[in-house]
N, C-alpha and C positions, 0 to 999 in steps of 0.2 A: 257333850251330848249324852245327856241321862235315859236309858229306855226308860219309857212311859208305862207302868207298872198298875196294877190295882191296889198298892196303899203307896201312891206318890204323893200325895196329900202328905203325909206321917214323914215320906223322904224330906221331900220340901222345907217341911216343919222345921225337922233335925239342921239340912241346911241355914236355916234362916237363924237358927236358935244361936248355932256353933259362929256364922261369920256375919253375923246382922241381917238388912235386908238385902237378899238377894236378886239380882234381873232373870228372872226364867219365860222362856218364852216358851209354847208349844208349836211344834214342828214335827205335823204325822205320829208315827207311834216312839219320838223322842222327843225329850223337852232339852231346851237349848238354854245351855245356862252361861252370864256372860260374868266371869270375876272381872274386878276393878284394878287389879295389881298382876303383875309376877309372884312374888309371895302369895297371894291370897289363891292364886291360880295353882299354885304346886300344892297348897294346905289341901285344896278341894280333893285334889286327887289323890292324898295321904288319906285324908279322912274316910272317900267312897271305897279305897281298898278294904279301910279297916272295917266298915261296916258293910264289905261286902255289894254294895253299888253296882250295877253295872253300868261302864258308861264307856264314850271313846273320845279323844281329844283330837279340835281341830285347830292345828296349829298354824297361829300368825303369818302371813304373807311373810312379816321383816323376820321373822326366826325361822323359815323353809330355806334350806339349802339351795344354793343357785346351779344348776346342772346345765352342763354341757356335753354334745360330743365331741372326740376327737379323732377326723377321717386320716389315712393314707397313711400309717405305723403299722409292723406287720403284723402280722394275725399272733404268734409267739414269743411280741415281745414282754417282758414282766412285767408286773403291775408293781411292785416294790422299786423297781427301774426308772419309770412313767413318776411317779410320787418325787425319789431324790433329784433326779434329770428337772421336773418341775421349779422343784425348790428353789435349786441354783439358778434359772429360767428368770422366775421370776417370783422373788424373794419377799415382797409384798403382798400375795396372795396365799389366801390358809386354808389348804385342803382337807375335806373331810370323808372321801371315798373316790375309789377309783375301781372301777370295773368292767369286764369287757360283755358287751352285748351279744348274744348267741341264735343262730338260725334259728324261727320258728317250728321249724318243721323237724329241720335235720338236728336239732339241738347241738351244733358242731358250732365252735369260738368262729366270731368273722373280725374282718381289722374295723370294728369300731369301737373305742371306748368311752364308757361314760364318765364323767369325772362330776365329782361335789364339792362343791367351792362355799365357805362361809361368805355371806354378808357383811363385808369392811369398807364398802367404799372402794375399792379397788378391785372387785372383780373382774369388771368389765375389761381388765388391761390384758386377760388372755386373749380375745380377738386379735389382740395385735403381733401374737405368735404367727406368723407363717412356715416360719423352718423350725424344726426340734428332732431332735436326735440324729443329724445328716440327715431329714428326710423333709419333703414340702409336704406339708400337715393341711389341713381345713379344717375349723374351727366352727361348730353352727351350734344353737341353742335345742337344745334334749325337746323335741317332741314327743309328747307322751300320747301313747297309744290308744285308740277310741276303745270305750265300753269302761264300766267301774272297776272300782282297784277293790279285789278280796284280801281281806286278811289270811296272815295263815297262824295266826292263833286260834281265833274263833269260829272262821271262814266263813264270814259277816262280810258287809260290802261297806264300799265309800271309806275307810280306814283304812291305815295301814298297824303291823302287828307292833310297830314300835308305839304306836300311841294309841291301845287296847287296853282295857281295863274288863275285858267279857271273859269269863271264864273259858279256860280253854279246851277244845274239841278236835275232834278228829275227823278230816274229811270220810275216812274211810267205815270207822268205825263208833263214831260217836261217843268215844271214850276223853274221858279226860287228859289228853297228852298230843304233843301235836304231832301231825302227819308223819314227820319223818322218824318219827321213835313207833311208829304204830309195827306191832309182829308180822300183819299183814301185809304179804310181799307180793303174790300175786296175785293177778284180776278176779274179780268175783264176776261170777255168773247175771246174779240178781241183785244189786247194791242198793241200797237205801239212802235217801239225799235226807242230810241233817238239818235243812230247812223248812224244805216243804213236807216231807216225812213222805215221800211217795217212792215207789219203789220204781226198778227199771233205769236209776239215771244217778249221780252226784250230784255234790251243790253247786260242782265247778262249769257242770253243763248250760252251755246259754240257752236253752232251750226251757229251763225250769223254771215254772210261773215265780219263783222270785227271785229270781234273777234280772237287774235292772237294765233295762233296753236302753238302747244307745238312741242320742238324741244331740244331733249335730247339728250346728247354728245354718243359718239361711246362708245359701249357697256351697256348703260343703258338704261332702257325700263321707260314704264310710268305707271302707277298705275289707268289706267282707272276704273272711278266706275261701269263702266259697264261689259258684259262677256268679256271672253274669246277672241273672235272675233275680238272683239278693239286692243284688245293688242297685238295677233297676226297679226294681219294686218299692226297696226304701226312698229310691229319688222321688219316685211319685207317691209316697206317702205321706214325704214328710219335708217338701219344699213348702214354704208358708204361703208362696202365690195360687199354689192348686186348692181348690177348694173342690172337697166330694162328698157326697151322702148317698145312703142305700137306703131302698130302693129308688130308682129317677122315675119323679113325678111327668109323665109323657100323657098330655090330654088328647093332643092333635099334631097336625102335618108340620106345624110349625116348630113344635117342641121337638119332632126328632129332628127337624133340623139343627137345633139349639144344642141337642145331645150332642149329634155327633161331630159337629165342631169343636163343643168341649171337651170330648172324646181324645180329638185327635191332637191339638192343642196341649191336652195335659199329658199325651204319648210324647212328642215333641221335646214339649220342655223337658221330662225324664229322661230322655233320649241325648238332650244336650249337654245334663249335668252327667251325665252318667257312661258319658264316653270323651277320649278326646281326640284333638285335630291332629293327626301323624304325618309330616313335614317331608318328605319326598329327601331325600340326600342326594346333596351334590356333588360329595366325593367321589371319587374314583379310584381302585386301586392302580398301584404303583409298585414294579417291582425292586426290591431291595437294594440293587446293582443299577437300576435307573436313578431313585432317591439320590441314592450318592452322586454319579454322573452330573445330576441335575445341582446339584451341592458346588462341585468341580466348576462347574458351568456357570454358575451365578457368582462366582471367586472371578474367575475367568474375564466376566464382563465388565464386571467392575473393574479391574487391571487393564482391562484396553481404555475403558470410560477414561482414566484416569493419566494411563502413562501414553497411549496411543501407538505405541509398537505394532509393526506390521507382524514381527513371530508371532506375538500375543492374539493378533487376530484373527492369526491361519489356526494356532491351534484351539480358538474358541470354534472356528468354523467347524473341525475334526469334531471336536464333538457334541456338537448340537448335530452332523449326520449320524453320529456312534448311537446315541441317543432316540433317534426316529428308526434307525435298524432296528435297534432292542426294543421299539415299543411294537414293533409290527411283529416281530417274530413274536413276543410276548403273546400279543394280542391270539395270532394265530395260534398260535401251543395250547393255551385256553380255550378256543373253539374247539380245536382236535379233540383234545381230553375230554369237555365236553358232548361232543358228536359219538365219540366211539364207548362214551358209558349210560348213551341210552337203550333201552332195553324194552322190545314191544312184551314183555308179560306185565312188566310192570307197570305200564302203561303212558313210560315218558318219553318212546320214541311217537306216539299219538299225539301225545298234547303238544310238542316241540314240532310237528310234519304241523299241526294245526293251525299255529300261532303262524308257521313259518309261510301258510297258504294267506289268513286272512291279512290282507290289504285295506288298510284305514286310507281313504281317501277321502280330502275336505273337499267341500261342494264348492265348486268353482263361481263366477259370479253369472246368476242368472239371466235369461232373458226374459222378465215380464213384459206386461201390459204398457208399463211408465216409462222401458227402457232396461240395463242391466241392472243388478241388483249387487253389490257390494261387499257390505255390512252383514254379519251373520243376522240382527235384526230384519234387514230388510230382503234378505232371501227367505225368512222363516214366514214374513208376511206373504209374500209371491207364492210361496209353494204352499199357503194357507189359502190364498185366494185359487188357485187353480186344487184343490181339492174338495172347497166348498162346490164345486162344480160338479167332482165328482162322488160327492156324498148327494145326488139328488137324484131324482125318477127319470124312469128314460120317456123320451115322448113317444111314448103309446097310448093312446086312448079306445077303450072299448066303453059304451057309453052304457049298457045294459048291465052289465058288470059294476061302474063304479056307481050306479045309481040304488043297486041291491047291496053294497059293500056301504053305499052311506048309510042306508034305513037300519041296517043289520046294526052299525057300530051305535047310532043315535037312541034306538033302540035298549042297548044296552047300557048305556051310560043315564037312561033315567030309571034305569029297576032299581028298587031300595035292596038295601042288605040286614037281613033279622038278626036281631043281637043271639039266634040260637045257632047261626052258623058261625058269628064271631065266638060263643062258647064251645063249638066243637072242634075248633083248630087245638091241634096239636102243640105245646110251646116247645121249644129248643131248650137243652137242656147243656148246663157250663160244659158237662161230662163230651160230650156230642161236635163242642167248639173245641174243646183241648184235642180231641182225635184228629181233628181236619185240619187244626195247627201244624200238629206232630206230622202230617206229611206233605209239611208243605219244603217245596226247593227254594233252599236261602238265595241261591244264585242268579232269580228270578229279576226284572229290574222292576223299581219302583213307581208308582204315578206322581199325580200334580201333588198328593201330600206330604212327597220323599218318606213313605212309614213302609220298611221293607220288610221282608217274610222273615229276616234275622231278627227284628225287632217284637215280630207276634209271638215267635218260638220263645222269646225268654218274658213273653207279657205275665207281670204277678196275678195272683187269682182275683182281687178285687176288683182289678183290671179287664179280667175274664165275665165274671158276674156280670159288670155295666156294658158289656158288651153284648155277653147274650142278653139282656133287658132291651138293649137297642132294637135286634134281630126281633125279638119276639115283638117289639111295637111296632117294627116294618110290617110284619105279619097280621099283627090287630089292625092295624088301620090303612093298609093294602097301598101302601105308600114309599115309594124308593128316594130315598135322599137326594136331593139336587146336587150337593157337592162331591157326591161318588160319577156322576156323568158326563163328567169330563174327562177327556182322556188325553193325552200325551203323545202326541205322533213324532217319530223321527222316522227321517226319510233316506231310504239309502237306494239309489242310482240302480234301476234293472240291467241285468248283462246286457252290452251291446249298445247301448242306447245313448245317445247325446245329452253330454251332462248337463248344458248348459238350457237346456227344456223342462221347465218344473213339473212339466205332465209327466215326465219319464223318470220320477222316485216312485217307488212304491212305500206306500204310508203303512209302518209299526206301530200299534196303537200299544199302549201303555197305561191299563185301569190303574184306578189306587186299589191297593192286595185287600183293603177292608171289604171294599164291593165285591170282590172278586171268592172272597171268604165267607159274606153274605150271599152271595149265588150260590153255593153250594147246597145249602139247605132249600133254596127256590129250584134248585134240578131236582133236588131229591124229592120234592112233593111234585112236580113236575111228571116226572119219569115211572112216578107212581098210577098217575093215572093215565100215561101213554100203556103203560105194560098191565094194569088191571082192564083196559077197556079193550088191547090192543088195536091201536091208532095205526102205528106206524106199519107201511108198507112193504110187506118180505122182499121185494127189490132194493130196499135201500139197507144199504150196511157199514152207513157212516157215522161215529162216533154210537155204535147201540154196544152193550155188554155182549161179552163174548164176542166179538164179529170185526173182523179186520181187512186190511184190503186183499192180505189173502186169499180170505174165504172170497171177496170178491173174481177178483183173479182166477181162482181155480175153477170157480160156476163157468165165465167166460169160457176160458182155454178149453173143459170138459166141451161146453157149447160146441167148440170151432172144429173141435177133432172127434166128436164122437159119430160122424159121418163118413170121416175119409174115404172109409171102404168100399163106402157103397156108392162113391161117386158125388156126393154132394157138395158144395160150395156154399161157402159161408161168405155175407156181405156185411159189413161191420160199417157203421157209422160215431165217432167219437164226435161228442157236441161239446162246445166251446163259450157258456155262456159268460158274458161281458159284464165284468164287475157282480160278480154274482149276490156275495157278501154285501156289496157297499149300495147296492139300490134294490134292495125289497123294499117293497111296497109297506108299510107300516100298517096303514088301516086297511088295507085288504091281507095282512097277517092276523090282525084283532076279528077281522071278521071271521077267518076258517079257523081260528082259536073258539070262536062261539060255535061254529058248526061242529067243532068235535067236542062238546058239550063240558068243554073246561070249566072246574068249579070257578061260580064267579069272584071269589075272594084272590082265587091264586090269579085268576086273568086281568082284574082290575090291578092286582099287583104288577103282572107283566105288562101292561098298557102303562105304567108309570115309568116302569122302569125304561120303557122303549120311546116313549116321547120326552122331545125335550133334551133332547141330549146334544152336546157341543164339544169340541176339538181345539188343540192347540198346538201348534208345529215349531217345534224344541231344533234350534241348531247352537251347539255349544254352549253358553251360556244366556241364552236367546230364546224368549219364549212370545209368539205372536199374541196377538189378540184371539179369544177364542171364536171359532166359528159356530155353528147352525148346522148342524146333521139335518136336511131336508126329508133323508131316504136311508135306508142301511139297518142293519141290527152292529152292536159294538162288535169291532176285531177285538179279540185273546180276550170277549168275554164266556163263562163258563156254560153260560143258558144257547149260545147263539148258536152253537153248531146244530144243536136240539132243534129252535126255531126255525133256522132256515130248512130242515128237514122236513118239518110240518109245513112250511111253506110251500115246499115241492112236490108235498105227499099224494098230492090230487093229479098226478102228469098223467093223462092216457097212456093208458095201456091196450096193445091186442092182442090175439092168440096167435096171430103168425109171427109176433116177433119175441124176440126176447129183452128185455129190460135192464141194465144194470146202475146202480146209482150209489156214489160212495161221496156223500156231500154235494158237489157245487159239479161234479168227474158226473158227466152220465153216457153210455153207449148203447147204440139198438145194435142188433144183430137179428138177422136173417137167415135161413139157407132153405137150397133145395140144388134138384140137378137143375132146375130150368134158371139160368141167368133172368128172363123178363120174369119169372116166378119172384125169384125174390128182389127185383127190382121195388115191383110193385108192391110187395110187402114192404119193403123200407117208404117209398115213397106217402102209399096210405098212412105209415105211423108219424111220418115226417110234416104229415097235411095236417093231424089233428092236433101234432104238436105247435103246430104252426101258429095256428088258432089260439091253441090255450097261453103260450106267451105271451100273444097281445092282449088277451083278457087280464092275464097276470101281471104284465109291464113289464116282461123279461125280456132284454134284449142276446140276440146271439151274433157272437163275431164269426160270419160265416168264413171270413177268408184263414181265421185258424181252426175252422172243423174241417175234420180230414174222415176219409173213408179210406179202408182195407178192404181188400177180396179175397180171401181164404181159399187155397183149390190147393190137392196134391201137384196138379201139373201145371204147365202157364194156360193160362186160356188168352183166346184173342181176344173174344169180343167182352168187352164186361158194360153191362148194367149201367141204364143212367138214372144216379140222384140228384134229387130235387129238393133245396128248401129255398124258401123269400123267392121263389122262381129263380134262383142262383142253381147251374149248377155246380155239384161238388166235385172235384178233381179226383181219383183214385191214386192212393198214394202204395209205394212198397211196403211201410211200413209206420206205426202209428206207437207212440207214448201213451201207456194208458195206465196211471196209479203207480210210476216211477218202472213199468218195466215196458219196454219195446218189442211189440209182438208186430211177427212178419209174417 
């Protein structure tokens, strides 16, 4: 390999003149010159010395040295040792280096050594070494390590110094001499790389525009020393089945469909090359003194197998009991040492008390519609079929109400949208996606596309890029992916309840993390115009900034007692609404969405995002057919707790009573001296709320709404409430936002 020079013309010539016609081919900035001989092939390289040439030789497959390692010799045996020990070994084979391989990191000898073996026809007969030196060896062929091979003559690539003809240089110093003769000993400050001539870096840093990037065949990755990230990134750059280009051509609703399938597909595949499957172990320890026993023991049986002696039987029986003492004592000695070195600052008598509370229980076999259910399939259907029931509207009908919720919604859905409000959105920015990665919790579970929050945290930037492009087309064209609206229910058994009843799991919903990462930016313009218009109502102080169930808590309790003195009594009613989450009203949410005058680009988005959406009910490796969400906003998605808020944001209100609402939690409260006083103030708030339910579709499970009466001292007679003409029971003492006020 001749460098490609401005008089190679004149080179060539000379070549041609001195050894006839030569074959030169061009290959990049070297021409590749092929001799016809051995002889003519050493003249070449006598000759380019003498005239000064630079060039580097690439030498024949059949004249490269055959390289091997050799595993399980110690780390301090000699290498002049290894060579004679060989020899006598095996006498047939002709060694031509032997040397031991050393930590990357630690630069410290480890027990591998390499060995170089000439090409006779009999190399191959080292594999058949298993023992050498008293010691059992493994023999495997020298893998050479990913990324180009630098000289250290010239500190050029793809060469090595033994077959260099470039004049020689200094990593350090760009002087004529190599590396290890150079004066300079230690680090420089600001170094200069003898390649690329830029400063800040060497030529041995991979990071320097010429330095040649590693480029792995289809289906093998690279062994970066660095995380995660690297090697993810490479997988999905440089598998030959992914195909990607910047920026993604997105027209319409279809194409982000198309995107983000291929999105998540090409996460996937990188995902698969670029991690592997870790096999559970099914060893168990064994103590030292048992081993043996068990040694004893297996002699033992064999001897009776064999001679049939009645001693021999009794003292195989001795100790196969010796043996179960010592495993149980074991066993226990281990738990004890265990138990008495966790430690609550550290935090492992918590995790250990937590592990040791949760109880995995499998779902037993159900009682559906067809009979029991079995099969993890066929319970996953059954408790599919009894949820689609309960993802649906409750039967209320107000008929004045849904006939203004229809005009309102139809209404809306034929107003055009001006291409001046699609150029006033605001786009997301890569910067904006990496922050909302950075705190996301790994430990979070995944949806239908198994792409977990480990997997976003180490996503590469290009990866990044075609992400926010996505985001920003969901936004241009006010459209939520169909494949992000499904969700993943597993269903785990409410305290107390018959397991064998599919009604009685409570449904985990489980989005894919990408929806869930694209909500983010949908609350954040969201939240924007709840808090510039202020929408939401100071009684509610569920999921808003700043405001926690505290602050609700403390408004109450301030409520109940800041009377006591003066003789008043407090009457508290806690409401219990039924599935609260799981049947709102959908098109009577898009209507009160229009009444609080939401931009119509962000509400056409949330009508996409809210219709249309289906469920799947996951037992083991079991996933049913997916359902039809009738009614509901998504569980654990980011926008719902928001939504449902605004859905309840219009509840009457009066001035005799007091209002509390912390999501889905709401309670009136009342006081005065006079018992009928605030009867009747509970009752009037309890009438109009009555009303606005049924307008709403909300239903309330009156037999767990409970009332309190607040008084310093007992009273006798207490106050009757009324809802659904039920009345309500007065209880001692009532759950309100996990604390028990009495």
């Amino acid at each position: 390999m001749i460098r490609n020079n401005n008089n190679y013309k004149e080179m060539l010539k000379n070549l041609n003149n001195k050894f006839g016609k030569v074959n030169a081919v061009l290959a990049n900035e070297y021409i590749k010159v092929y001799p016809e001989t051995a002889e003519e092939h050493r003249n070449m390289q006598k000759f380019c010395r003498e005239e000064k040439i630079e060039f580097y030789v690439i030498r024949p497959l059949s004249e490269r040295p055959f390289k091997i390692v050799m595993k399980g010799l110690h780390r301090d045996t000699d290498i002049e040792e290894i060579k004679s020990e060989l020899a006598i070994a095996l006498p047939e084979i002709e060694i031509l280096k032997v040397g031991q391989l050393k930590n990357v990191r630690t630069k410290s000898p480890i027990d591998i050594f390499m060995i170089e073996l000439k090409k006779n026809g009999h190399e191959n007969k080292i594999f058949e070494l298993t023992h050498f030196m008293f010691l059992k060896i493994k023999i495997q062929n020298y893998r050479k390590p990913p990324g180009a091979t630098q000289c250290w003559n010239c500190n050029m690539f793809n060469h090595s110094s033994a077959n260099c003809g470039f004049q020689t240089r200094c990593l350090k110093c760009g002087e004529n001499h190599r590396t290890n003769q150079c004066p300079i000993t230690t680090p420089q400050e600001n170094p200069k790389c003898i390649n690329c001539g830029a400063t800040g870096h060497i030529a041995s840093w991979r990071g320097c525009p010429l330095f040649p990037k590693i480029k792995p065949t289809k289906g093998q990755g690279v062994n970066y020393p660095k995380a995660q990230r690297e090697f993810l990134a490479s997988q999905y750059r440089r598998q030959e089945n992914i195909s990607y280009s910047m920026p993604l051509k997105i027209n319409s609703n279809t194409d982000i469909e198309i995107a983000v399938e291929k999105f998540t597909k090409n996460l996937q595949i990188a995902h698969r090359f670029a991690t592997k499957t870790v096999k559970k172990s099914t060893a168990t320890y064994i103590h030292a003194d048992i081993q043996d026993l068990i040694k004893t023991r297996n002699k033992t049986k064999k001897a009776w197998q064999t001679l049939r002696n009645p001693l021999i039987k009794t003292e195989l029986n001795r100790i196969e009991k010796l043996i179960k003492k010592l495993d149980k004592n074991s066993r226990q000695k281990d738990q004890t040492e265990e138990l008495e070195a966790l430690n609550k600052e550290d935090g492992t008598l918590w995790r250990k008390a937590k592990i040791m509370r949760k109880k995995a229980q499998k779902i037993p076999a159900l009682l559906g519609e067809n009979g029991f259910a079995y099969s993890d399939s066929i319970k996953a259907e059954t408790i599919a079929i009894s949820l689609e029931k309960q993802f649906s509207l409750n039967d209320l009908s107000h008929r004045e109400t849904e006939n203004e919720v229809k005009k309102s919604t139809e209404n809306f859905s034929t107003l055009p949208f001006t291409n001046n409000q699609i150029d006033n959105l605001k786009c997301i920015q890569p910067s904006e996606v990496i922050k909302v990665i950075k705190n996301l919790n790994i430990k979070k579970a995944c949806g239908l596309d198994c792409i977990t929050n480990k997997m976003l945290k180490n996503l590469p930037c290009t990866m990044i890029f075609e992400f926010t492009e996505i985001i920003n087309n969901i936004f241009k064209f006010n459209y939520f992916p169909k494949a992000w609206k499904t969700a993943v229910v597993v269903p785990i058994l409410k305290p107390g309840k018959d397991p064998t009843q599919p009604e009685n799991y409570r449904p985990i919903s489980l989005l894919s993390t990408l929806s869930k990462l694209t909500e983010n930016f949908i609350l954040d313009k969201l939240n924007e115009h709840l808090a510039e218009n202020k929408i939401l109502c100071p009684e509610q102080c569920g999921f808003r900034k700043s405001l926690t169930t505290t602050h609700q808590l403390l408004r109450v309790v301030e409520y109940i007692t800041s009377r006591f003195e003066k003789g008043e009594c407090t009457g508290a009613v806690f409401l219990d609404v039924q599935k609260a989450f799981d049947r709102v009203w959908i098109q009577g949410l898009i209507h009160k969405l229009i009444r609080y005058k939401t931009p119509p680009h962000l509400l056409q988005l949330l009508k996409s995002y809210l219709e249309e959406r289906k469920f799947a009910v996951k037992i083991g490796n079991s996933i049913s057919e997916a359902k039809i969400m009738r009614a509901g906003i998504p569980q654990g998605g980011k926008i719902s707790p928001v939504l449902y808020s605004l859905y309840v944001n219009d509840i009457p209100k009066t001035h005799k009573t007091l209002l509390g609402m912390y999501a889905d939690d709401t309670a009136i409260l009342a006081k005065n001296k006079n018992h009928k006083y605030t009867a009747a103030a509970l009752n009037q708030h309890l009438a109009k709320l009555d009303d606005w339910f049924l307008k709403w579709k909300i239903a309330l499970n009156v037999n767990k709404t409970e009332a309190v009466y607040f008084a310093k001292a007992r009273r006798k007679y207490k106050p009757i409430v009324k809802i659904k003409n039920q009345t309500i029971t007065w209880s001692q003492q009532a759950k309100y936002l996990g604390v028990i006020l009495d």
